[in-house]
C-alpha positions as CSV (number, residue, x, y, z in Angstrom):
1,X,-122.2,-71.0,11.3
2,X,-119.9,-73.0,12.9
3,X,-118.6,-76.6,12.3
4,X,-120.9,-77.7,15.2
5,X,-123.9,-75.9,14.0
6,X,-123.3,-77.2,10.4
7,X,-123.0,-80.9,11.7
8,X,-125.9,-80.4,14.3
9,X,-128.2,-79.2,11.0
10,X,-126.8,-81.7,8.9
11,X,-128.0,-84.5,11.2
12,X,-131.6,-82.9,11.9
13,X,-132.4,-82.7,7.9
14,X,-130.7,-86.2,7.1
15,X,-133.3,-87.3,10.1
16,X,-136.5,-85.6,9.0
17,X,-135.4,-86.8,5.3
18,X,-135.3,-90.3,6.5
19,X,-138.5,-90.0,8.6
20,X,-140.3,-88.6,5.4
21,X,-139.0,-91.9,3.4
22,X,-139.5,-94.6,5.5
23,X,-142.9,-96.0,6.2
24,X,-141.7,-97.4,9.6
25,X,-140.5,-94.2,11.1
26,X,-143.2,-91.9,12.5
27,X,-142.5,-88.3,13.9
28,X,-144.7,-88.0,16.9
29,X,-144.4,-84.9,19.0
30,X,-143.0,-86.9,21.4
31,X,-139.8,-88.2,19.3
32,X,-139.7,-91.0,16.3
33,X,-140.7,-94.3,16.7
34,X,-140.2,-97.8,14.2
35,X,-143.0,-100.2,13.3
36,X,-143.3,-103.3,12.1
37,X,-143.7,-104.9,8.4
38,X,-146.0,-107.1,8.3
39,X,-145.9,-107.5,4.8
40,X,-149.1,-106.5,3.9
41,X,-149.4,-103.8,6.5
42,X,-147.6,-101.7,8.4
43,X,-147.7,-101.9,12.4
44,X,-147.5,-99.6,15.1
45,X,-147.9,-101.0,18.5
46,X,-148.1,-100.2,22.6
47,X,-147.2,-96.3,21.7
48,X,-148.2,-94.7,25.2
49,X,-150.8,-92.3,25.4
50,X,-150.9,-91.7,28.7
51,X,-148.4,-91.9,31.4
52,X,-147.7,-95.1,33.4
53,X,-150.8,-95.1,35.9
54,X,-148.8,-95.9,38.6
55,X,-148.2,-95.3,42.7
56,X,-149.7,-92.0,42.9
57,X,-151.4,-91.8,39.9
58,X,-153.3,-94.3,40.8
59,X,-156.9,-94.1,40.9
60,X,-156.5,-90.6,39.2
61,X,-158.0,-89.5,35.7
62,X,-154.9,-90.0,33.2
63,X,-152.7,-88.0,32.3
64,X,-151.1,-87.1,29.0
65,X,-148.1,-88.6,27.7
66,X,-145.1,-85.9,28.2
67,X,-142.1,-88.1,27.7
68,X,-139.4,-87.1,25.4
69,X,-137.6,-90.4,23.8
70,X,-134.0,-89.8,23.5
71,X,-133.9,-92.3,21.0
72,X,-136.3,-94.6,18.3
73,X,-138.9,-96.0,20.1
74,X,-139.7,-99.5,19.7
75,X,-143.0,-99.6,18.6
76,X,-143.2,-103.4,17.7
77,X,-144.0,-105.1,20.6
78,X,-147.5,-106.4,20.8
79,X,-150.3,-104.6,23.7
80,X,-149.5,-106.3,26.9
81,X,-153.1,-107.0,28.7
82,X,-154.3,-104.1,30.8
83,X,-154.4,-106.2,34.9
84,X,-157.7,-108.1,35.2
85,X,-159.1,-111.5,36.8
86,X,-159.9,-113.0,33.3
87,X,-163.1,-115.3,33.0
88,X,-161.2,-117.0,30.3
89,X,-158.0,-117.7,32.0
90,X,-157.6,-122.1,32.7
91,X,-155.9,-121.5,35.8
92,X,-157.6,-121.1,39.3
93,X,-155.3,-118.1,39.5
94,X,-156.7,-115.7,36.8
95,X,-154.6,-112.9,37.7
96,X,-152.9,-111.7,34.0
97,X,-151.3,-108.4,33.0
98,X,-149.5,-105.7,33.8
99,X,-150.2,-102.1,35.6
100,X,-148.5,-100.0,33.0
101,X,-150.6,-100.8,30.0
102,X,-152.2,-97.6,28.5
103,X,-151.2,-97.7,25.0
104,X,-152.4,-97.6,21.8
105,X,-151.6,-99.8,18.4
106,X,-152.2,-98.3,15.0
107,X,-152.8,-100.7,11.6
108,X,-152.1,-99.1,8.1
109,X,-152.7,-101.2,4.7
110,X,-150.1,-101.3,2.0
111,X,-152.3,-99.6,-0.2
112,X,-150.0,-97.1,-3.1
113,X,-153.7,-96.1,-4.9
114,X,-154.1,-94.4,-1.9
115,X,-152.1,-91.4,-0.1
116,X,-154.6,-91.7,3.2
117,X,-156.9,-93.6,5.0
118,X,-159.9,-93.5,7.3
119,X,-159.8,-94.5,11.1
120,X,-161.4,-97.2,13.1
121,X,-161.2,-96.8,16.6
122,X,-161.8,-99.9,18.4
123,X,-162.6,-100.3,22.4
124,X,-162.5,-104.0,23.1
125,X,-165.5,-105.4,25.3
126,X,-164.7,-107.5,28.3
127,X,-167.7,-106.5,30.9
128,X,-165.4,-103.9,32.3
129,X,-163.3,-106.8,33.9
130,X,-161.1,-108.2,31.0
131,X,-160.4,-108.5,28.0
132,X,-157.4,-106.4,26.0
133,X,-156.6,-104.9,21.9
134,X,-154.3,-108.5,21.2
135,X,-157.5,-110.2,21.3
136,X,-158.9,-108.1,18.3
137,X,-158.5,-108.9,14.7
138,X,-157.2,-106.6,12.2
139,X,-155.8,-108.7,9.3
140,X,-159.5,-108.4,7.5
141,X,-159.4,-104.8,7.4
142,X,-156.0,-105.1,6.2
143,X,-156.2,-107.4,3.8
144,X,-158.9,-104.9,2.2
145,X,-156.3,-101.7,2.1
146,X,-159.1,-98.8,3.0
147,X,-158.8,-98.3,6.7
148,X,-156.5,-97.6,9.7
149,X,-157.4,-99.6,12.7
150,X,-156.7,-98.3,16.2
151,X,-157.0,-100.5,19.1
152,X,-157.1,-99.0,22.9
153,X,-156.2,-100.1,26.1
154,X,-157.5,-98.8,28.8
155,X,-158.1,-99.5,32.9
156,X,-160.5,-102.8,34.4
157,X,-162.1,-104.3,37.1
158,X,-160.9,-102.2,40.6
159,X,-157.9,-101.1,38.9
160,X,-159.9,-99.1,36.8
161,X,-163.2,-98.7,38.1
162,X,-163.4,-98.8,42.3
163,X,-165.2,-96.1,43.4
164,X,-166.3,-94.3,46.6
165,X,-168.6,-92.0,45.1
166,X,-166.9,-89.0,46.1
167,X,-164.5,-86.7,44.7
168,X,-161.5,-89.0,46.5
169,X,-161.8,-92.0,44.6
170,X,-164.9,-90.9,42.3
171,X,-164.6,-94.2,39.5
172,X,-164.5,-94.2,35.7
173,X,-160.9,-94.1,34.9
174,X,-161.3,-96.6,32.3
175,X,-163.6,-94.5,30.7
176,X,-161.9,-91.7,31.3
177,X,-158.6,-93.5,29.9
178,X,-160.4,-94.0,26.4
179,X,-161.7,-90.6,26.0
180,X,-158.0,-89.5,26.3
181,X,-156.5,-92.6,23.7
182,X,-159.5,-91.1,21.5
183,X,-157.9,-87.2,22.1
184,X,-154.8,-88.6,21.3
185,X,-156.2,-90.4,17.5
186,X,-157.3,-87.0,16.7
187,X,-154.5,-85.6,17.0
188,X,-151.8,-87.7,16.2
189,X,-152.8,-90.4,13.3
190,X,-152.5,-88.1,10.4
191,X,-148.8,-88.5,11.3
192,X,-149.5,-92.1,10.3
193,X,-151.6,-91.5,7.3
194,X,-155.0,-91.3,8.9
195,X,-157.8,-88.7,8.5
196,X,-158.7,-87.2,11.6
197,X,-161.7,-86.1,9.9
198,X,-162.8,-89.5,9.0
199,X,-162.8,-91.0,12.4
200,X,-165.6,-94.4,13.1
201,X,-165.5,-95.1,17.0
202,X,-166.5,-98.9,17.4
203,X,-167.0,-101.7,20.3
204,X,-168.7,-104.7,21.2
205,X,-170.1,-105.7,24.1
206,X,-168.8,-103.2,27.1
207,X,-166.8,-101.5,24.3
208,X,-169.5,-101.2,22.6
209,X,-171.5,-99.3,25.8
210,X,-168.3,-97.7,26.4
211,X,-168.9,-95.8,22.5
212,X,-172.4,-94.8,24.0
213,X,-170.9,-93.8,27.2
214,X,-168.3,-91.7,24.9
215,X,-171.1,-90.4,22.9
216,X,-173.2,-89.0,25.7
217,X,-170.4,-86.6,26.6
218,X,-170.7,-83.6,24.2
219,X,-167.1,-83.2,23.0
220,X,-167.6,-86.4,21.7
221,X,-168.6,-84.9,18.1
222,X,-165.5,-83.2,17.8
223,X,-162.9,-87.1,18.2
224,X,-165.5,-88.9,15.7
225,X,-167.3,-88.3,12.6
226,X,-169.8,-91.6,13.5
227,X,-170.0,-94.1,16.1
228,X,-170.9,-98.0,16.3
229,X,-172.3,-100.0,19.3
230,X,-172.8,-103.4,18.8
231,X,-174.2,-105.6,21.6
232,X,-173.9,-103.0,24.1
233,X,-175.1,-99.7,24.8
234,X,-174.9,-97.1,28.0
235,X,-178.2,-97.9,29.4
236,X,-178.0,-102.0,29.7
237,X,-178.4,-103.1,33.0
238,X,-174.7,-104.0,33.5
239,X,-173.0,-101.0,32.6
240,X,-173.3,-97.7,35.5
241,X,-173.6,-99.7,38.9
242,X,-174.8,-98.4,42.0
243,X,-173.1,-99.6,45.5
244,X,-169.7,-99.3,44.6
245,X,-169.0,-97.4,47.5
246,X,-169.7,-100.7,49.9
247,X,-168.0,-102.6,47.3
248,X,-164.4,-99.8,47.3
249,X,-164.4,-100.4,51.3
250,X,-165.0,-104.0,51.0
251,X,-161.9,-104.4,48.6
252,X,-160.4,-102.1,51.2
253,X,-160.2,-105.2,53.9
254,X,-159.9,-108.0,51.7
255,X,-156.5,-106.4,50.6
256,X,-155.7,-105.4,54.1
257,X,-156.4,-102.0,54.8
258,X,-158.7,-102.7,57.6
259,X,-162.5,-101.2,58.6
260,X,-161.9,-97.9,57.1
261,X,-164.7,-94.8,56.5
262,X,-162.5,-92.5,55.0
263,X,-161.8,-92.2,51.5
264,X,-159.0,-90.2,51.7
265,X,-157.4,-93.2,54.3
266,X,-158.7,-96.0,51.9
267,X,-157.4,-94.2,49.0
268,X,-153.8,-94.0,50.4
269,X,-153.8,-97.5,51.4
270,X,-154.6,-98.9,48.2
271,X,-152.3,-96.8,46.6
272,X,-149.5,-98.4,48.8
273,X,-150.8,-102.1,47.9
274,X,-149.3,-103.9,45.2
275,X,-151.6,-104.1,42.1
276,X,-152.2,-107.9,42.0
277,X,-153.3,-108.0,45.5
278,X,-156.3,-105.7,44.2
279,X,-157.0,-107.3,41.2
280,X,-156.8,-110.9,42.9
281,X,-159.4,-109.8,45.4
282,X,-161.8,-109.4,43.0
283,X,-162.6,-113.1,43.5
284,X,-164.0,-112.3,47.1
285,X,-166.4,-110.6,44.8
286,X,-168.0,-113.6,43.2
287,X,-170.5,-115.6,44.9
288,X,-170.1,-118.6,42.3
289,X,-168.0,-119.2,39.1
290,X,-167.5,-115.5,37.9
291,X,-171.1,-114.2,39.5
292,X,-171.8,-111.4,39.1
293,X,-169.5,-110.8,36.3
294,X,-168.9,-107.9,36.6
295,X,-168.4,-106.7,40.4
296,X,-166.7,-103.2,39.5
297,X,-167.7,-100.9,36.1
298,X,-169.3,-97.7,35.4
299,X,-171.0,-95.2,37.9
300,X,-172.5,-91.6,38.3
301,X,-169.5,-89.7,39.7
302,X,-170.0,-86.2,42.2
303,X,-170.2,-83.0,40.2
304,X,-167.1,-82.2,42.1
305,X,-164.8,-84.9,41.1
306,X,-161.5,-84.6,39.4
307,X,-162.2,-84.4,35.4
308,X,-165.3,-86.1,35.6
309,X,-166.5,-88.3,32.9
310,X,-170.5,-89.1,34.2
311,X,-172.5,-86.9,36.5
312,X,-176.0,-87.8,35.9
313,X,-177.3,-91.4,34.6
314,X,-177.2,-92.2,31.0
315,X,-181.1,-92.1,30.5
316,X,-181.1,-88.9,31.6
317,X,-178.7,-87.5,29.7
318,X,-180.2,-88.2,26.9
319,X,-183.2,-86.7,27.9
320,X,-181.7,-83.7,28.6
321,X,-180.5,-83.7,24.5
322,X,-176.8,-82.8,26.0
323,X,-175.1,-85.0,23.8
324,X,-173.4,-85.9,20.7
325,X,-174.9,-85.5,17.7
326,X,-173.5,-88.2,15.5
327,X,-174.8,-91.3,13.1
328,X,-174.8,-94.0,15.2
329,X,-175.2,-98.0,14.7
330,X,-176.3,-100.1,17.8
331,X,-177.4,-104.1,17.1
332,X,-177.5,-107.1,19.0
333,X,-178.0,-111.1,17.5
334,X,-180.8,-113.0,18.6
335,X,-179.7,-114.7,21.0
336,X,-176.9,-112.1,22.6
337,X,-177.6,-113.7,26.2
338,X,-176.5,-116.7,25.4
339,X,-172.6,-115.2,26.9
340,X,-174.3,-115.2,30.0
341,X,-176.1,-118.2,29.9
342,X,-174.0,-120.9,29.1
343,X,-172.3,-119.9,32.6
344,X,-175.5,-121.8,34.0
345,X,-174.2,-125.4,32.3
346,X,-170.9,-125.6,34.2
347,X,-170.9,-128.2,36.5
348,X,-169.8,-127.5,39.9
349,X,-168.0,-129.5,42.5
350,X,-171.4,-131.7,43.1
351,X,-171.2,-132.6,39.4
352,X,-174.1,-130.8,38.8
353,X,-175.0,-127.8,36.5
354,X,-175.3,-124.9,38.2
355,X,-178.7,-124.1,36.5
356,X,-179.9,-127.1,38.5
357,X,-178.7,-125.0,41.3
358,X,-181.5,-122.2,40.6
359,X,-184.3,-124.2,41.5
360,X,-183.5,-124.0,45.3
361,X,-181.1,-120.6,44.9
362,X,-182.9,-118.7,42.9
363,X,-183.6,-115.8,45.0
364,X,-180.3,-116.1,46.0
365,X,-178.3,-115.9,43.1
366,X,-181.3,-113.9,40.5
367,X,-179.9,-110.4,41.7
368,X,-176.3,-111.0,41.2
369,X,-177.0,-113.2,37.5
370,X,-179.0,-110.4,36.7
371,X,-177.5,-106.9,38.4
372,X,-180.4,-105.5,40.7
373,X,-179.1,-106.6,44.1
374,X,-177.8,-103.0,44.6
375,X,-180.7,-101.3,42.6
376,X,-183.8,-102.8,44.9
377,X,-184.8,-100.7,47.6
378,X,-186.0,-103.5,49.8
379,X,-185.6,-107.5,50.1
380,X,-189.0,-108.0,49.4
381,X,-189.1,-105.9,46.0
382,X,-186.2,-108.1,45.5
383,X,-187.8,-111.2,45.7
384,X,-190.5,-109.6,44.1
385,X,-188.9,-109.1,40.9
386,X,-187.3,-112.1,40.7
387,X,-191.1,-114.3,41.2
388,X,-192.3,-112.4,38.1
389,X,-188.7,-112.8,35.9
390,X,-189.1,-116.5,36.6
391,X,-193.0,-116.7,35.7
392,X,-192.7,-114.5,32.5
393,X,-189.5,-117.0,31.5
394,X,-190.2,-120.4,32.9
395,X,-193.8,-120.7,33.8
396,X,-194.1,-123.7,36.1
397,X,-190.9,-125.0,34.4
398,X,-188.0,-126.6,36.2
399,X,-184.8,-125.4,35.7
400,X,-183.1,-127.5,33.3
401,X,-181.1,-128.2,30.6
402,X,-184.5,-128.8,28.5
403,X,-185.2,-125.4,29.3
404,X,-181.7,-123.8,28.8
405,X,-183.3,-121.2,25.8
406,X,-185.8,-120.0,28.1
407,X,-183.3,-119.0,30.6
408,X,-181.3,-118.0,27.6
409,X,-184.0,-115.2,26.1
410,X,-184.2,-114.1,29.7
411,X,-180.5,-112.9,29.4
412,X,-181.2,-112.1,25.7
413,X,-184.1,-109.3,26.4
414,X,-183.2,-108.1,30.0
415,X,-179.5,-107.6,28.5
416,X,-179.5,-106.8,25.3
417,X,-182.7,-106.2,23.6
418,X,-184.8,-104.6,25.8
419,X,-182.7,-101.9,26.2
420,X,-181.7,-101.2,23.0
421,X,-185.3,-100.6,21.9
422,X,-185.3,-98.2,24.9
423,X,-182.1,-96.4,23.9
424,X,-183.5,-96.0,20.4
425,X,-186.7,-94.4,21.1
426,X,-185.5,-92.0,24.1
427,X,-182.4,-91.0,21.2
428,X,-184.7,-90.4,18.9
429,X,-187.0,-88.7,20.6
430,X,-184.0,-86.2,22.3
431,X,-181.7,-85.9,19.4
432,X,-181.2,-85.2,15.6
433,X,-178.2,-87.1,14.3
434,X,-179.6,-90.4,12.4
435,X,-179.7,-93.6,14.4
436,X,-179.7,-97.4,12.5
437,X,-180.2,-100.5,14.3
438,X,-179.6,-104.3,13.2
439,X,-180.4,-107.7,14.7
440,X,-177.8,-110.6,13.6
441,X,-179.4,-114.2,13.1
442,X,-176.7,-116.5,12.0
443,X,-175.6,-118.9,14.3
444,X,-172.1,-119.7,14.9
445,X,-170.3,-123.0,14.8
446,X,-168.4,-122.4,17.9
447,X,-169.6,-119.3,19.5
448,X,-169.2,-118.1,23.1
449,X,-171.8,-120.3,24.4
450,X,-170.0,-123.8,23.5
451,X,-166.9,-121.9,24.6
452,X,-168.3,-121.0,28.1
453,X,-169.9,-124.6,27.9
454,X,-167.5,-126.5,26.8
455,X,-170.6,-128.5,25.2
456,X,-171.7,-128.5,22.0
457,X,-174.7,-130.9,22.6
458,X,-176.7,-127.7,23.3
459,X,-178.1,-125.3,20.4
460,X,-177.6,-122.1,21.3
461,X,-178.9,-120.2,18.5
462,X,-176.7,-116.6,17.4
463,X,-175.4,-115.6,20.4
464,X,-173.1,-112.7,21.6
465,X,-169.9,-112.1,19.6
466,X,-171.2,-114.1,16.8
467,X,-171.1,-110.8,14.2
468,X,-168.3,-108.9,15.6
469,X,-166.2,-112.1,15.1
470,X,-166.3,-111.6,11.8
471,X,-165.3,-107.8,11.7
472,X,-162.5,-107.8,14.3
473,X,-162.4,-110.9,16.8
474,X,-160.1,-113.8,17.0
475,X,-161.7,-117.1,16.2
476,X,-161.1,-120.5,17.4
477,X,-161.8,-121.7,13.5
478,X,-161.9,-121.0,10.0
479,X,-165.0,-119.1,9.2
480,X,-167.6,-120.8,7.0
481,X,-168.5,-119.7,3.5
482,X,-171.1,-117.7,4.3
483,X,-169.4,-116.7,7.3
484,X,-166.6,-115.1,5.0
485,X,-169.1,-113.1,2.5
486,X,-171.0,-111.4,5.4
487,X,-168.0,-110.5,6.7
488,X,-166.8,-108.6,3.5
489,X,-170.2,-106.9,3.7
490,X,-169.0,-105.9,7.7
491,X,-166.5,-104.3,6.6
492,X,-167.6,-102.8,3.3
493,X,-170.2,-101.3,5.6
494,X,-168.1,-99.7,7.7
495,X,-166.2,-98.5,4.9
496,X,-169.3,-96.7,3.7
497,X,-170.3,-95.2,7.2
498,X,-167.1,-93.5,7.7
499,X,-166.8,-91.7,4.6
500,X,-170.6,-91.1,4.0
501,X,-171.2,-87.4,3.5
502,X,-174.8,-87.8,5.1
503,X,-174.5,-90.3,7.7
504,X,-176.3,-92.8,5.4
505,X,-175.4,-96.5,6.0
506,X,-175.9,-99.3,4.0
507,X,-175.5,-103.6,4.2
508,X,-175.0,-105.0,1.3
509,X,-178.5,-103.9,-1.0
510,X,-180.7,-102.8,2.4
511,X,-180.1,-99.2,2.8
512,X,-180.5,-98.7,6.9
513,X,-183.9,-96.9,7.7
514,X,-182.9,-93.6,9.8
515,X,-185.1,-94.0,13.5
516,X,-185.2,-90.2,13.4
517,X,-188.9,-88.9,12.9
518,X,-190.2,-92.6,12.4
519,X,-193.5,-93.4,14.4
520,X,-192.6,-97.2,13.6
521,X,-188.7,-98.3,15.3
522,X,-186.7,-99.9,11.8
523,X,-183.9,-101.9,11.6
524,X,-182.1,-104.5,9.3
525,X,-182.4,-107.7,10.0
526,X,-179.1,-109.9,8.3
527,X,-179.2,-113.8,8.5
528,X,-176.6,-116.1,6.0
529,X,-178.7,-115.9,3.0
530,X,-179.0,-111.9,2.6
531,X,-180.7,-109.1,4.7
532,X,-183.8,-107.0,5.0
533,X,-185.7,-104.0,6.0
534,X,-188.4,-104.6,9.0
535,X,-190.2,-102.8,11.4
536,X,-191.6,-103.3,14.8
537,X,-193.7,-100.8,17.3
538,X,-191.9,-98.6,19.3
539,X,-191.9,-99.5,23.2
């Protein structure tokens, strides 16, 4: 050996030495990267796992990050938001993010009783549209030393979900974005101490449908050991879409690509467009405030398309029994409409609420609050449908703010609820892997609907978000007392799920029922004061 070789050697084992010792250095196979310490965990963030959707890649499935770093990577900058039109966003202009945003961020307790940990994946929600990982939580989790935490970003709105419904421009790549971030977590975090054996896959609201969506594909078994849906699953009404194929050509002359046909033309064109100019034109989309909320998600792709991620609709999948057979939670709160709701009490330019608007617009505007504009076959089963919506809700009620929580449980049960029973018994009737179901009543003293609002004269009961705030979302104050001990039972429940031999799950002293075999449908129901074990018919 020569004095080139020797030094060359030298400097690979002093490397993988220092690697070994260091708790900031991680050896991926695509070089070494440095954390973060944040003193009482260790950080990880915006590692790529895909490469930069960009130009060409565009509109494609993603594909795996090859990259070679030719030195440390800096793994300490925060996720940048994936580009959306954000509801949230103060400005008029709601344009935020960045193309290049397919990353993932790992969280690892300071724990030295332990030498590994198990893994939550989290998809944030967002209705397909918005939302990004910064706006999760993980200092809980943390602070309790037992878990990894993984947070994924992934495609939204057009960017990552225009299609044509054909094998051109065939949809999904958000969907298809997380099913690679959750390849790469198998794969890669026992380099940071995690146990790819011990994997929980959790999300909330479209996250929460997107763990469904993941569920129903029948790899899924082998990326995750058990699975948690809260306030969304694959068959609510807002998830797969149908006319996005109008909608892909429409975006294709808002942005300037003129009255094309051809996919393959439209395609190329929006390829060549800046990415803003996309995004921005989703609010052509909206017929009033951010209605329909969610103008581009989910939808059946062609057998033929490029890596395709959903061929047949949700519902009948599971029929079928071609899925994954693994413990799963779903839940929603009581009141889990009351996100879409409180859209109603904005006043618009008249000074007027807008749910004073319904009473003269309200076959106008019931298909896009309420996503079957593209689903009727004809205007008159249309109108139809929304005559017997508003009878069943309101009766001979006005539209009012005296009548907000009727409006409210209409959201609630044709959103939430009513599929969730649905999902339940076709699951249970199809598959074999256990399935537990809660219901959260504890309201919130500044949920999403006073948020929305921006009122707080209006009770609106436990509404969406409320439970999942206190697992993993940011909140706007300090929880309450009872606030902080149900959240310790959260997590504690997770902690149990993920490592349970058998699938079992339990919250705090109720032990979940298992749906599977059960004439009756069970579930937990948890308010402030404690939980318990109840029972309802099935559907």
């Amino acid at each position: 050996m020569n004095v080139i070789e020797y030094l060359l050697v030298s400097l690979l084992i002093g490397s993988a030495a220092t690697v070994a010792t260091d708790p900031l250095l991680v050896e991926l196979p695509n070089g070494i990267l440095r954390g973060r310490d944040n003193e009482g965990y260790y950080s990880y963030e915006s590692i790529p796992y895909a490469e930069p959707p960009l130009r060409e890649l565009r509109f494609e499935p993603p594909q795996p990050y090859a990259r070679r770093w030719d030195s440390i990577f800096n793994a300490t900058t925060p996720p940048a938001f994936c580009m959306q039109w954000n509801q949230f966003a103060e400005d008029a202009d709601k344009l935020i993010g960045i193309e290049d945003c397919l990353t993932v961020s790992v969280y690892k307790p300071k724990n030295s009783n332990r030498s590994s940990f198990p893994v939550v994946a989290n998809i944030h929600g967002g209705i397909f549209m918005f939302g990004a990982p910064v706006e999760q939580r993980h200092e809980p989790i943390m602070a309790r030393g037992n878990m990894i935490v993984v947070t994924i970003a992934y495609r939204l709105g057009p960017i990552g979900f225009l299609s044509t419904g054909d094998a051109t421009l065939s949809g999904n790549f958000g969907l298809k974005d997380q099913r690679l971030a959750l390849r790469w977590i198998k794969q890669n975090i026992a380099r940071f101490g995690g146990e790819p054996e011990n994997i929980l896959v959790l999300g909330h609201s479209a996250g929460g449908a997107s763990v469904h969506l993941q569920m129903l594909q029948e790899d899924f078994s082998q990326l995750a050991k058990v699975a948690v849906s809260l306030s969304g699953n694959a068959l609510d009404p807002w998830v797969v879409q149908q006319g996005a194929r109008r909608r892909a050509f429409e975006m294709g002359r808002n942005v300037g690509c003129g009255l094309l046909s051809d996919s393959v033309e439209l395609k190329k064109c929006l390829q060549s467009k800046d990415a803003s100019e996309i995004v921005r034109a989703v609010r052509q989309f909206l017929v009033v405030d951010y209605i329909p909320i969610n103008p581009f998600g989910p939808v059946v792709e062609p057998v033929d398309a490029p890596d395709p991620f959903l061929t047949q609709y949700p519902s009948d999948i599971i029929k079928s029994g071609s899925f994954s057979q693994v413990p799963w939670l779903v839940s929603h709160t009581t009141e889990d409409g009351g996100y879409n709701a409180a859209a109603l009490l904005v006043k618009q330019p008249d000074g007027r609420e807008l749910i004073y608007h319904l009473n003269n617009r309200w076959y106008e505007l019931a298909p896009h609050l309420l996503f079957y504009r593209n689903s009727a076959k004809t205007v008159d089963e249309m109108d139809d449908y929304s005559r017997d919506l508003r009878q069943q809700y309101l009766g001979n009620r006005k539209f009012s703010e005296e009548n907000y929580l009727h409006i409210q449980r209409l959201f609630s049960d044709l959103f939430y609820i009513n599929e969730t029973l649905r999902t339940i018994d076709l699951q249970r009737e199809h598959g074999g892997s256990p399935i537990y179901y809660y219901v959260y009543d504890n309201p919130s003293e500044k949920g999403i609907g006073q948020e929305l609002s921006n009122r707080d004269d209006i009770y609106f009961g436990t509404v969406h978000r409320d439970d999942y705030a206190l697992m993993f979302d940011k909140k706007t104050s300090e929880d309450r007392p009872d606030e902080k001990i149900i959240s310790t039972k959260f997590l504690s429940m997770l902690e149990g799920f993920v490592y349970s031999d058998t699938g079992a799950l339990t919250y705090d002293n109720c032990v979940f029922p298992n749906n599977i075999g059960q004439k009756q449908l069970h579930y937990i129901l948890i308010r402030s004061n404690g939980c318990e074990a109840l029972e309802i018919a099935p559907i």
